[in-house]
N, C-alpha and C positions, 0 to 999 in steps of 0.2 A: 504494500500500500504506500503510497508518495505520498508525504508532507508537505507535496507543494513547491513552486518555484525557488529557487535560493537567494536571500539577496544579496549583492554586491554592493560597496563601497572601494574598492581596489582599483579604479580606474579615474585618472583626471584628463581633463583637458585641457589645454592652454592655447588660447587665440592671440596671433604675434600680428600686430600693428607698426607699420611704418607709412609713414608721411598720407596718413586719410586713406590706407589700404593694408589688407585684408590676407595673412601668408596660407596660400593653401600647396599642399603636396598632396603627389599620385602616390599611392602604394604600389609597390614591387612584386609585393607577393600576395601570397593568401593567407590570411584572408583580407577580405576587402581589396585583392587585386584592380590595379587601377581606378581607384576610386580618390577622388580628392578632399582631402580634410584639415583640421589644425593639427596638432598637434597633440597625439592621444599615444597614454602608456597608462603603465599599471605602477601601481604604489608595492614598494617593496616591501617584506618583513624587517621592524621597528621602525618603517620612516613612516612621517606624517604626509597627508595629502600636497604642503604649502613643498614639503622637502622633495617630493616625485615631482612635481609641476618644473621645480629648478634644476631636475637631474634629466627628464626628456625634455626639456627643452635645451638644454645643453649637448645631450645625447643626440637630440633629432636638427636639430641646427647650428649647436654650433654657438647659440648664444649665452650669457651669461653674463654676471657683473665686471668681467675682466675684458670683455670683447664689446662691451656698450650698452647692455640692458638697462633699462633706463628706468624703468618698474615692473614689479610683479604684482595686479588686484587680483582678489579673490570677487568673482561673482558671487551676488548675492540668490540667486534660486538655483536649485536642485530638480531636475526635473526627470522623475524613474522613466526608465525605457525596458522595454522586453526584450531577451536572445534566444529564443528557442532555442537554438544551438544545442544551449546551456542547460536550461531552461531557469533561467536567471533573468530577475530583478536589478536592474544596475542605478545606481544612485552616486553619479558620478559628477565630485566637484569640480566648477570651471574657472577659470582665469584668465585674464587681461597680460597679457605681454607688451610691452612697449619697444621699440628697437630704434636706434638713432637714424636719422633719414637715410639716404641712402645704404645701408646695411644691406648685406646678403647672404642669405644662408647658408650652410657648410652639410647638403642633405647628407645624411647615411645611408647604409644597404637598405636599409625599409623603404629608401623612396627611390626614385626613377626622376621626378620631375618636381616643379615647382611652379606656380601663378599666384600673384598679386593682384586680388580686384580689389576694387572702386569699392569701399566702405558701406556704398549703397546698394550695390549691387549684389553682397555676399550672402543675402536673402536666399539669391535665386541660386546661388553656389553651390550653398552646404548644402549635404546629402538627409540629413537624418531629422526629423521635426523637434528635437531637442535642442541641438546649435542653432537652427532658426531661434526659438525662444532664445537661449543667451546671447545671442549675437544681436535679438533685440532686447534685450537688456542692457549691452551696451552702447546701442545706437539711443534708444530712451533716456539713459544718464549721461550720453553726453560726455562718454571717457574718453581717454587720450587717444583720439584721430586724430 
């Protein structure tokens, strides 16, 4: 007999801003082969959510307080999503990344590619209806574009 879905908190995401645009990368492999996103990992054993957010995003581009990060916010909403996969409940914190104008990211094996849209336009971008919500989240507060 199943208990039911499981739920997760192991995963963050971090959306990297520079000059009023929007960092998305293709994935390489599977899963989510060629598909474009921010910037998503999973939270290691003893680290905090704030401490995964600053390790994949260093991991996955490259950036950090020594190469120019300019801020790391934590979003304010949580928004659960489903993985069959899994069959997991994900409740995954998100994040504001700033990057110094011009900057460019240093992708890893996970990605293949990379695009930068229009702050307005990453509505129509992201894949998943959870990044729409944070993503307007940060276009409603009005954070560092």
């Amino acid at each position: 007999m199943s208990s039911g879905p499981r739920l997760r908190t192991d995963i963050v995401e971090v959306f990297v801003v520079r000059d009023g645009e929007l960092l998305l990368m293709r994935r390489a492999k599977e899963p989510m082969l060629g598909v474009f996103h921010p910037v998503l990992g999973h939270v290691e054993e003893g680290e905090t959510a704030v401490e995964a957010a600053h390790r994949e995003l260093r991991e996955e581009t490259g950036l950090d307080e020594a190469t120019g990060l300019v801020q790391l916010t934590c979003l304010e909403r949580v928004r659960p999503y489903y993985i069959p996969e899994t069959d997991s409940i994900v409740l995954s914190p998100r994040f504001l990344a700033t990057a110094p104008g011009g900057w460019e990211p240093e992708l890893c094996a996970e990605h293949d590619d990379k695009k930068w849209v229009a702050s307005f336009e990453a509505l129509d971008e992201l894949h998943w209806p959870s990044q729409k919500e944070a993503w307007g989240e940060v276009l409603m507060r009005g954070m560092s574009l």
